[in-house]
C-alpha positions in Angstrom: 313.8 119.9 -16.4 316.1 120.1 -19.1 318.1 123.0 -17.3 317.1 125.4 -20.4 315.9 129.0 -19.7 312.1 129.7 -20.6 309.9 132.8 -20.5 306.8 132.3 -18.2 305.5 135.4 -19.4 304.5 133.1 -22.8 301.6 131.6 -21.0 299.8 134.6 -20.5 300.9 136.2 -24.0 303.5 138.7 -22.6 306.5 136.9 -24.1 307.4 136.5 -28.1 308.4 133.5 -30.4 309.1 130.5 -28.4 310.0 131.7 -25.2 313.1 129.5 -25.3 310.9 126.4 -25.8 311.2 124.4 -28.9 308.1 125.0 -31.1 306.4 126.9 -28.3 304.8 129.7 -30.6 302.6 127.2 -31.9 301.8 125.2 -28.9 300.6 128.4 -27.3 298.2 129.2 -30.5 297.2 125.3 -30.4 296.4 126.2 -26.7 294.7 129.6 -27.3 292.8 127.8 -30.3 291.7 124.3 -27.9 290.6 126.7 -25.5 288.7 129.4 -28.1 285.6 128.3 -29.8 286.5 129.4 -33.5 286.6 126.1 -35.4 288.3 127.0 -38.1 290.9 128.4 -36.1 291.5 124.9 -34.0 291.8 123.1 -37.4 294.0 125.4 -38.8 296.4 125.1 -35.3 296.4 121.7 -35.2 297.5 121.0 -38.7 300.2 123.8 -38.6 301.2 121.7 -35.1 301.4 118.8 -36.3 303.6 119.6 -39.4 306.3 120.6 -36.8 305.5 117.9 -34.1 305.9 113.9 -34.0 302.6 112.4 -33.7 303.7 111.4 -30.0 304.7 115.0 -29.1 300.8 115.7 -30.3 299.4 113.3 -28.2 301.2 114.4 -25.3 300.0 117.7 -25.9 296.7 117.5 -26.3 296.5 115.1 -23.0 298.3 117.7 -20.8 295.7 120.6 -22.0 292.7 118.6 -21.2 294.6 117.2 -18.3 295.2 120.8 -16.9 291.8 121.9 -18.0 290.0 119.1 -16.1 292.0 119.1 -13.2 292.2 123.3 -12.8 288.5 123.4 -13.1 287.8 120.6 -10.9 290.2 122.3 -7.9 288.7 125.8 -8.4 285.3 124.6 -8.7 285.7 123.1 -5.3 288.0 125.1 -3.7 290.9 123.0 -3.1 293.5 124.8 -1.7 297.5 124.6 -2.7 299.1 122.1 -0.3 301.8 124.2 1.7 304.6 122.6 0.5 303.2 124.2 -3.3 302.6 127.5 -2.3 305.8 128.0 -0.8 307.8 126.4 -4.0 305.4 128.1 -6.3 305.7 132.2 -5.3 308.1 133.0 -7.5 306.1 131.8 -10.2 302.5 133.1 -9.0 304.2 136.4 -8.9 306.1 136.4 -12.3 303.1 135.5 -13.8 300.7 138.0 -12.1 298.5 135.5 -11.2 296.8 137.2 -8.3 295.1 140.1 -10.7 292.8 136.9 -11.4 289.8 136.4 -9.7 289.8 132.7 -8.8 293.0 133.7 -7.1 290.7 134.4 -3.9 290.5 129.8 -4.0 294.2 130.0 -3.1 294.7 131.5 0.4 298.1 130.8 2.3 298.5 128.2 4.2 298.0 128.6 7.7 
């Protein structure tokens, strides 16, 4: 949105530092760390986060990964389907990003 280049690649560990997003080394590990089960580790993320981030810009994080989480889960569970008008916009994307080498990638057929 801004019109700044970022490195997809971050999301699934294949990029380094920030991947042309402000702070984004640590909002990937804060990711990794909500997502892990290592305690210590989430604690340790979240205060080094939150030394670099406005409490806002927390907030805002930690709503998007448990929005994503809930709502990812929730479509794969059930199977919903990309709406066409997604999977066309999104190939680019889905195929920078490897996603097909994932299992659950068998829930997203194209559209008809």
């Amino acid at each position: 949105m801004s019109g700044e280049a970022v490195d997809l690649r971050a999301v699934m560990g294949e990029a380094g530092d920030d991947a042309g997003v402000e702070h984004g080394g640590r909002l990937i590990a804060f990711t990794d760390a909500v997502m892990g089960s290592d305690d210590e580790r989430l604690a340790r993320e979240r205060r080094t986060l939150r030394a670099v981030v406005s409490a806002e810009a927390f907030v805002d994080t930690c709503a998007l990964i448990a929005a994503f989480n809930v709502v990812d889960r929730v479509a794969d569970a059930t199977g919903i389907p990309l709406d066409p008008m997604l999977y066309a916009g999104s190939g680019d994307v889905r195929e920078e990003l490897g996603l097909a080498r994932f299992r659950s990638s068998a829930n997203t057929p194209a559209p008809n």
